[in-house]
N, C-alpha and C positions, 0 to 999 in steps of 0.2 A: 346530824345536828349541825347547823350551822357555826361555825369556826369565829363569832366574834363575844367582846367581853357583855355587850350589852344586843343581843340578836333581837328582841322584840323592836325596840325603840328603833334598832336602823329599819329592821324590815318597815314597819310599819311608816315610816319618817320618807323612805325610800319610794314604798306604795302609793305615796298622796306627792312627792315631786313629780314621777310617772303622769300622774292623773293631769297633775298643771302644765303637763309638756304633750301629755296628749290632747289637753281641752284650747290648747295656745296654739296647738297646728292647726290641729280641725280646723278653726275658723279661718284659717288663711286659705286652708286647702280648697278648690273649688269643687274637687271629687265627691269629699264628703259632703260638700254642703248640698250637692244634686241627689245622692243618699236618704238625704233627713228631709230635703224638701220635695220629693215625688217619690212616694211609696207605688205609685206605677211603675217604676223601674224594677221594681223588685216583683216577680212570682209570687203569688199569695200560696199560702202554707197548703192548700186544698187542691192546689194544682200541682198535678204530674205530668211534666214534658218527657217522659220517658230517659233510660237509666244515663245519668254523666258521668263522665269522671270528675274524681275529688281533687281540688285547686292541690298545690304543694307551696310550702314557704321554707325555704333550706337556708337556717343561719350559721355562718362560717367565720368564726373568729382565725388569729393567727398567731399561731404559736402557742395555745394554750396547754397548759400541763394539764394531766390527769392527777399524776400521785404526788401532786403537793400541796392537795386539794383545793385546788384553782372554785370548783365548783360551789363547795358548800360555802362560799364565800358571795355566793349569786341569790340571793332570796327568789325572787321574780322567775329564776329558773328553779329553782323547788318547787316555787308555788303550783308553774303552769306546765310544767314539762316532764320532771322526773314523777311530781307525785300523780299526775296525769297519765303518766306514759309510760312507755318501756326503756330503760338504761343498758345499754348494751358493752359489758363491764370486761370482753374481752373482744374489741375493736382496733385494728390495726389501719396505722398508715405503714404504705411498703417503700417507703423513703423517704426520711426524715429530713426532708429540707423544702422549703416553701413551694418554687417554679414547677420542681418535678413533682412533685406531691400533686399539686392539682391537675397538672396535667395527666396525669394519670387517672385522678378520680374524674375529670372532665368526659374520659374516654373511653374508663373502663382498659384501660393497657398497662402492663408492668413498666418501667422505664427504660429496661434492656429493650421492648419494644417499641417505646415512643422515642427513644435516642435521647429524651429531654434527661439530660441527668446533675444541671446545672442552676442556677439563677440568672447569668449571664452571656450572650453571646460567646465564643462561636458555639459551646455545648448545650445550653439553656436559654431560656428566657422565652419572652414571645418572639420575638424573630425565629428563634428554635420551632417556636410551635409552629409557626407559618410554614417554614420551609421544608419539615414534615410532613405536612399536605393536611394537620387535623385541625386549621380553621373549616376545612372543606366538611370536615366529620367526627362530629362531637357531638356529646349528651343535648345541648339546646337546639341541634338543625332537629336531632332526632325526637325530641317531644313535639316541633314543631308540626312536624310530620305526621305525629301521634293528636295532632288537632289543639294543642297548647299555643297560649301566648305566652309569652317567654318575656323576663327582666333580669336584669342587672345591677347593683348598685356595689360597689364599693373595687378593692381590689381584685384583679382577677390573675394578671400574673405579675412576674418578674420582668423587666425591661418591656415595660408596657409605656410607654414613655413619649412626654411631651414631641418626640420625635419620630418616634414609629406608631404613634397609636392610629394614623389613617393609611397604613402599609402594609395590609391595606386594615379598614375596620375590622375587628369582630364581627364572624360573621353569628348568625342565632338567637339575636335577641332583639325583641319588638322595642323593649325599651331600655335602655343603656345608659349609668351614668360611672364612669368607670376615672380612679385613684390613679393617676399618672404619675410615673420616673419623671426626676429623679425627687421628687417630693411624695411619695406613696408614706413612707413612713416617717413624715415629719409632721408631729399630731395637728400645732398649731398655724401651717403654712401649706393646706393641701391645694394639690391640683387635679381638676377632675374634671372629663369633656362626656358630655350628652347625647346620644343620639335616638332617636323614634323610627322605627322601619315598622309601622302596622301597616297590615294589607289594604286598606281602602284612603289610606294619605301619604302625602310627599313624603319622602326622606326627606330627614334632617338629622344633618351631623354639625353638632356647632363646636363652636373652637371653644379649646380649656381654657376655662376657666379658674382662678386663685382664690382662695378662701385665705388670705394672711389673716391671722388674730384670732378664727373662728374654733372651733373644737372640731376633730374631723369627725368622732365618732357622730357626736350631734347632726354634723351636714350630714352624714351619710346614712342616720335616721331619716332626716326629714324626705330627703331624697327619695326614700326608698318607700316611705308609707303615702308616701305620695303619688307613688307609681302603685303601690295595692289599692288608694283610692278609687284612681284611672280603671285598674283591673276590674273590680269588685261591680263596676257599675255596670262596664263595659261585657261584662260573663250574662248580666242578670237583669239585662235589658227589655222593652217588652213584649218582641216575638217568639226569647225563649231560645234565640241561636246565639249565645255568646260562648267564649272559649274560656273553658278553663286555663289554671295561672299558673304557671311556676316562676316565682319570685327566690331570686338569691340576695340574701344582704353579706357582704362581706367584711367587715370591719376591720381594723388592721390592728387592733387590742386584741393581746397586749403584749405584741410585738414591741421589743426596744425601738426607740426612738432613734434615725439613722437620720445624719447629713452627710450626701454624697458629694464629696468632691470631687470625684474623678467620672462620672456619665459613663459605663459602659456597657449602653442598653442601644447603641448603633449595632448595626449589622455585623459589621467586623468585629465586636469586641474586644477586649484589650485584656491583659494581665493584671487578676485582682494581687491587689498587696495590703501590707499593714494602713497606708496613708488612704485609699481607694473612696475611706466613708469612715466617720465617725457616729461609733453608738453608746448610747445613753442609756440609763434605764427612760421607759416608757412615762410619757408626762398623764397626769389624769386630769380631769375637769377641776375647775376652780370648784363646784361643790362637795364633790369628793377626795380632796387634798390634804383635809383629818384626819379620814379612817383610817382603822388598821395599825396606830400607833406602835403601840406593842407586841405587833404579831412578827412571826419568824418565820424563818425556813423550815420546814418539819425537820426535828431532830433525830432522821431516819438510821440504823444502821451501819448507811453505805453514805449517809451525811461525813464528807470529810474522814476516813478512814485513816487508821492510821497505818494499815500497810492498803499500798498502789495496788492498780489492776497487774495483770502481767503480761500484757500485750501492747505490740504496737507502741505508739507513742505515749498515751497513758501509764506505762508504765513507769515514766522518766518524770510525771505531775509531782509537785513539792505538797504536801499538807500546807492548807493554809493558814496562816497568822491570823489573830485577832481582828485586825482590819481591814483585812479584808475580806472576813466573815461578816463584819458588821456592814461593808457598804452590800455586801451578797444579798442582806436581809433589806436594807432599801432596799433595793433593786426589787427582791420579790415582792415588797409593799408594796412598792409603782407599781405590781404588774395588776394586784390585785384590785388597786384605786380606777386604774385604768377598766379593767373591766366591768367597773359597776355602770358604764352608760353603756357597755352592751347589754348588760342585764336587766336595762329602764326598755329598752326598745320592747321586749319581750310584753309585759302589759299592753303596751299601745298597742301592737299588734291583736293579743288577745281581743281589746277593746272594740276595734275594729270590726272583728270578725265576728262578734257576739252582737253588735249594733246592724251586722246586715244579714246577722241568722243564718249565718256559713260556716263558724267554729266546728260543729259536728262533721262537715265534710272536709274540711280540708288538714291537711299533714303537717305539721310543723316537724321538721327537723333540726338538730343541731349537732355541728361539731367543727372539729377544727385542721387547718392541714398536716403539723404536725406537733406533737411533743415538745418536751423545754424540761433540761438541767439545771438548777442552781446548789454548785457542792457537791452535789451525789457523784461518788468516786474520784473526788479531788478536783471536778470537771469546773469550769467559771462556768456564769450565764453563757448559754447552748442552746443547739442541738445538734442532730446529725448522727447519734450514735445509736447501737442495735438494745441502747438498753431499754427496762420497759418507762423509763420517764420520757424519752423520744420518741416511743413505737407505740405503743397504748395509748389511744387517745379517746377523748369524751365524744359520746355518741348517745345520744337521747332522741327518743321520736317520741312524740303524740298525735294520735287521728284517728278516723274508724273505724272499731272495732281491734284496736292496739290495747292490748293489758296496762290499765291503771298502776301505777307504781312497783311495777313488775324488774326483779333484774334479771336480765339473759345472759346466759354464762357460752353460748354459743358462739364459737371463732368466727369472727368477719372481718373484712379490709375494706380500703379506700376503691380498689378495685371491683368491689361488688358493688359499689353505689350506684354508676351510671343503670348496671341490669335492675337493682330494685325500684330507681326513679322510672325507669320505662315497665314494670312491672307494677308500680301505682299508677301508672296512666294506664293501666289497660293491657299493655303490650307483653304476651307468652314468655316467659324467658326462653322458651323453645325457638321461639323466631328470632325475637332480639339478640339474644348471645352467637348465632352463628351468622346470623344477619351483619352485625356489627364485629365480628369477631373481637368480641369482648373476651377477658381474661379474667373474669369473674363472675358470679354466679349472682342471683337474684339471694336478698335475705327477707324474703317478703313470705316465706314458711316460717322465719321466727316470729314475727308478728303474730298472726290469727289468730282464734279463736274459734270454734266450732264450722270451722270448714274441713270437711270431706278430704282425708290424706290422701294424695295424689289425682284428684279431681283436676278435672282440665276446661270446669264449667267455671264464666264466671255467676261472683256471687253480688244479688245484690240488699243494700239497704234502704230503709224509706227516711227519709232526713225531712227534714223542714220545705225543701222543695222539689222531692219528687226521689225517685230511689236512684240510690249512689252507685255505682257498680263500682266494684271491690275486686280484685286483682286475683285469677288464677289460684289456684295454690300451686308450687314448686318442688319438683322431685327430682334432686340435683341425682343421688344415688339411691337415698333412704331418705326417706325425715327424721330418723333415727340414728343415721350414720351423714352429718351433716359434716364437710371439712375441718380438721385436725391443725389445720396447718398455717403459714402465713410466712412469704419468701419477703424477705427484708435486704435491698440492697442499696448502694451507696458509692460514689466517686468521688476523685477529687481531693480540695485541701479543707480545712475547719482550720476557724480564728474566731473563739472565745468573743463575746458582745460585753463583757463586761468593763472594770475599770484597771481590774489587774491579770495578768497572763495575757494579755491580747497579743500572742504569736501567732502567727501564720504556719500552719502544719502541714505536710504535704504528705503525699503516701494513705490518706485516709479516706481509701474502696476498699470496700469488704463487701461479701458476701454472707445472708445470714438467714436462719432457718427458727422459726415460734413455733413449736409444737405443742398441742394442749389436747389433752384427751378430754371426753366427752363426758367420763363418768371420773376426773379430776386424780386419775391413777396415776401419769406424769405430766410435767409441764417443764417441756427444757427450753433454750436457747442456747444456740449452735452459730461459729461464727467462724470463716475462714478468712482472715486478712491478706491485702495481695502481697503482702511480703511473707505469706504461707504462715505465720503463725496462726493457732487454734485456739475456739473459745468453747468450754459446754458448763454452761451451769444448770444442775437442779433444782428448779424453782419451787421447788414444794418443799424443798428440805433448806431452800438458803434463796430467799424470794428477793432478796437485796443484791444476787450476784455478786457474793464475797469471793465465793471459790473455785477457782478452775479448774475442772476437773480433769484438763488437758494440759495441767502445767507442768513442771519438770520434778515437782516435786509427789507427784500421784503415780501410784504405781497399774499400769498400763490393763491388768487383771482383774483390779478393783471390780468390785458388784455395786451395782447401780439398783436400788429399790424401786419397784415399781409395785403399787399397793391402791387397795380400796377399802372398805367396812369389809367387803363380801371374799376378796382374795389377796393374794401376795406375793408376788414374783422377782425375782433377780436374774439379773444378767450383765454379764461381763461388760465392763465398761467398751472396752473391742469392738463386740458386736453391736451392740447399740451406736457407737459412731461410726460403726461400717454402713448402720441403714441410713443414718440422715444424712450422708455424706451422700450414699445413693441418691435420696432424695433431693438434697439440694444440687447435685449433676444436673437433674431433671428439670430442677424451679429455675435453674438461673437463667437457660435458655428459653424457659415453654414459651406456648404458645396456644391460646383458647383452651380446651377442655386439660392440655395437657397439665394448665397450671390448676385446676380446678378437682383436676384427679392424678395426680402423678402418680401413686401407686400402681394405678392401672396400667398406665407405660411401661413400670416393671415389670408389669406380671397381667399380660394382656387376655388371663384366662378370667380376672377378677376375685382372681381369690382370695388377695389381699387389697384391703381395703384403708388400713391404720397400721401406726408403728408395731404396736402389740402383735397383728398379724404376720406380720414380716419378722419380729425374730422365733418367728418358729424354727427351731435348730433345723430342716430341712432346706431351709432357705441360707445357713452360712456359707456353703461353697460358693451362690453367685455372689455375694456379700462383701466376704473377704478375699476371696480367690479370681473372681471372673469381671470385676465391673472396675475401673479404675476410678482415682480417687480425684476431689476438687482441688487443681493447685493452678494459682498464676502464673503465668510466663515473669512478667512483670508490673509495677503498679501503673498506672495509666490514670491522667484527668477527667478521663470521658470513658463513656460505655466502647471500647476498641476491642473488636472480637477476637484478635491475634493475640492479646493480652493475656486471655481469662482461661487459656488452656482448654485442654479437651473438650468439649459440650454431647452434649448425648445426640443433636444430630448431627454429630461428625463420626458417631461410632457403626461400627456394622451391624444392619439389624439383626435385635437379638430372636432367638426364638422363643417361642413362647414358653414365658415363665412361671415355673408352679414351686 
């Protein structure tokens, strides 16, 4: 149900602004208007060019929450997406902080293996990404490859900036208009430079351009439906050879509002501090600067506690005072206000796709790069941490043959995106994942519907212009035994976005372990901090992460429940973190299948496959006796391998474990 005092009147009030922003573009746009006036561009419904693939349109907000329900606050995405689509209600990003977050999803890599572990030069940023070598090799060279025209519109990284954004360009995308440092997150002062690399005309890369006064979400609408006009026309032209689309829009809602004063998106980078940039809550549009009056922070549990975490530096968080509760609650209105012209793009889109008879084929996706705290365990506006309001993030698809308002309880990451984006264009995750040595698997077996488990055929549909061809199905191990798990890790310092606690913290890398079983028997979070303290909460018996079940004051023997309708097991708190400790040995370093099946590294006969399997009392001697434990040398800014203590490939190999 949507979260306002009067939900009809906005939805509907919101519905028909939409309509006047989509019927005020159109006209200017010259894409559309070559659309509406030569229906020879377009395929007649009775002609079959033999099977395409389905366009994609991937909406990437930033920083949005999941559990303070950011969502049901989006009409336009109810309407067109959740109740349409499938919601994917256990979706992880594997590092909860903007640069590395997408870099990772860009490439399909954990961060330990992309090195981006930062926002900033020298650890982070796009200089980072450059000199990693993955402009060379990333998700848009690779759909291009796969026969895509490729776009851009909005943010893509961190120190993407009026100064490095031609060093060299972005490479992978036909059409480009990409949110420049150090004005990316300044709503009403954006800067944003354009460029066209299609295969039959000149490059053109023009100089950034300044939007002072404008709304960026707005620009980076128009922007972008402007470049699906271009696409739309350009796919469905009249010999029947045009390419399909993958369109990103990336909005920067509803990121807090930052003025950078200090620029350190140069090569060299510098030392962030308290003075570096000041942030604000997020500004929203002048039409949406009402809503929300009354609305609050959910008054969760773990809202403001009154006893601390016991780790790390949260430990030492004051409870907050009244007023600082109360600007908390602005702050989370701005974020909400702010989201409502992400939420307007989403119609026009629809609009679009419905006016050129292409809805049916193409994917809409949405989500965001990571998480956002306001309160939850004493925390100021955030993120960055392993809890679930930082690492669960909003993941919604609708497209062909995707379950209508379906929720999926199946564990995914940010890391499986690039395999399932190459798996809706066509591409095997059999080829692509070893191909691309990707670190995540395709989730395009959640999706289906009546396609043949473990079939290697594709499948296709008949749509409005001709049959769609539909993506493989995927046999990661089982479709029944589909990953458990989701390796969460983190460097560096965290400093609070709000208006009180804004300290600069340091020491805050950890290492961190989501485990969720499949038939909902346990679900923990497992956290090892590099100053060696431990974190394990049971999330089924205490979902808010009140209790540590590793703290000084639990006794070491304790039984840990692990239960269903159908059974009911206990075991020693011990063994249970002798295995995930095993397992996170194994995440923090993998690499391709290893992160995908780590079990298997264990016990390379396969005979374990989940937690459950592994504490089989047979299996305690390597457990507790034989495999060493996760501890840091010391905390470190960056991913530093000398740092993070023992890693599983520095160990002897073992033999094979049963």
């Amino acid at each position: 149900m949507l979260r306002t005092p009067n939900a009809s009147a906005w939805w509907v009030t919101s519905y028909f602004v939409s309509l006047l922003f989509f019927f005020a573009t159109a006209t200017l746009a010259e894409p559309v208007q070559q659309i509406l006036d030569s229906q020879d561009d377009l395929p007649s419904s009775k002609e079959h060019r033999g099977p395409r693939q389905p366009n994609i349109i991937f909406l990437l907000t930033d920083d949005q929450d999941l559990h303070m329900s950011s969502l049901d606050y989006m009409p336009h995405l109810q309407q067109h997406l959740v109740k349409e689509g499938t919601t994917f209600s256990h979706h992880y990003c594997t590092v909860a902080l903007c640069c590395p977050s997408r870099v990772s999803l860009w490439t399909g890599k954990h961060a330990h293996n992309t090195n981006v572990t930062d926002v900033n030069p020298p650890h982070g940023g796009y200089p980072k990404f450059v000199s990693q070598g993955f402009n060379e090799a990333y998700l848009p060279l690779w759909l291009q490859n796969a026969g895509y025209d490729t776009y851009y519109v909005g943010k893509l990284f961190n120190a993407h900036s009026t100064t490095s954004y031609n060093k060299p360009y972005p490479k992978g995308w036909n059409g480009s208009d990409f949110l420049l440092d150090p004005y990316t997150y300044e709503y009403l002062n954006a800067t944003m430079q354009r460029n066209i690399e299609k295969w039959n005309r000149p490059v053109v890369h023009e100089e950034p351009s300044n939007y002072e006064g404008r709304y960026v979400t707005d620009v980076v609408a128009d922007k972008a439906l402007d470049f699906l006009d271009g696409a739309i026309v350009e796919r469905y032209h009249k010999d029947g050879s045009g390419r399909p689309f993958f369109l990103t829009i990336a909005p920067t809602a509803p990121h807090s509002n930052v003025h950078i004063n200090h620029d350190l998106s140069g090569g060299h980078g510098g030392k962030y501090t308290e003075t570096t940039a000041v942030q604000t809550p997020p500004i929203p549009a002048e039409r949406h600067k009402h809503l929300f009056a009354d609305v609050t922070v959910p008054r969760t549990p773990d809202f403001n506690p009154d006893e601390p975490n016991t780790a790390s530096w949260l430990k030492d968080l004051p409870q907050q005072n009244q007023t600082n509760i109360d600007f908390n609650d602005h702050f989370y209105r701005q974020r909400l206000r702010a989201l409502q012209a992400v939420d307007e793009i989403i119609p026009r889109i629809i609009l679009k796709l419905e006016f050129a008879a292409i809805l049916q084929e193409t994917y809409i996706v949405y989500s965001t790069d990571n998480g956002y705290h306001i309160g939850q365990h004493r925390l100021q506006p955030g993120k960055q941490c392993a809890y679930e309001t930082d690492i669960n993030v909003p993941m919604v698809v609708r497209g062909p043959e995707v379950l209508r308002g379906r929720i999926e309880n199946k564990v995914s990451s940010h890391v499986d995106l690039a395999a399932t984006f190459l798996s809706l264009a066509g591409i095997d995750p059999s080829i692509s994942v070893p191909r691309y040595g990707l670190d995540g698997q395709s989730m395009v077996f959640h999706y289906f519907r009546g396609l043949e488990t473990g079939s290697d055929k594709k499948t296709s549909l008949n749509h409005e212009h001709g049959p769609l061809v539909l993506p493989p199905t995927y046999q990661a191990r089982d479709l029944n035994q589909s990953a458990e798990h989701v390796n969460v890790e983190m460097w560096g310092i965290i400093m609070p976005e709000g208006r009180y606690g804004t300290v600069l913290y340091p020491n805050h890398t950890y290492k961190a372990l989501r485990v969720i079983s499949t038939d909902d028997m346990y679900n923990l979070l497992y956290v090892v901090w590099c100053t060696n303290e431990h974190e394990l909460y049971d999330l089924r018996a205490d979902p808010y992460a009140l209790k540590n079940l590793l703290s000084s004051e639990i006794i070491p023997d304790s039984l840990l429940n692990f239960s269903t309708s159908q059974q009911e097991r206990h075991f020693t708190l011990d063994n249970v973190v002798a295995r995930l400790d095993a397992l996170l040995l194994v995440l923090k370093t993998c690499k391709e299948a290893q992160c995908t099946d780590p079990w298997n590294v264990l016990h390379s006969d396969g005979a374990v496959g989940n937690l459950l399997e592994a504490l089989s009392d047979k299996h305690d001697e390597l457990y507790t006796s034989q495999l060493p434990r996760v501890v840091f040398e010391h905390c470190e800014e960056a991913y530093i391998p000398q740092a993070e203590g023992v890693t599983w490939q520095g160990l002897e190999m073992w033999p094979t474990m049963t």
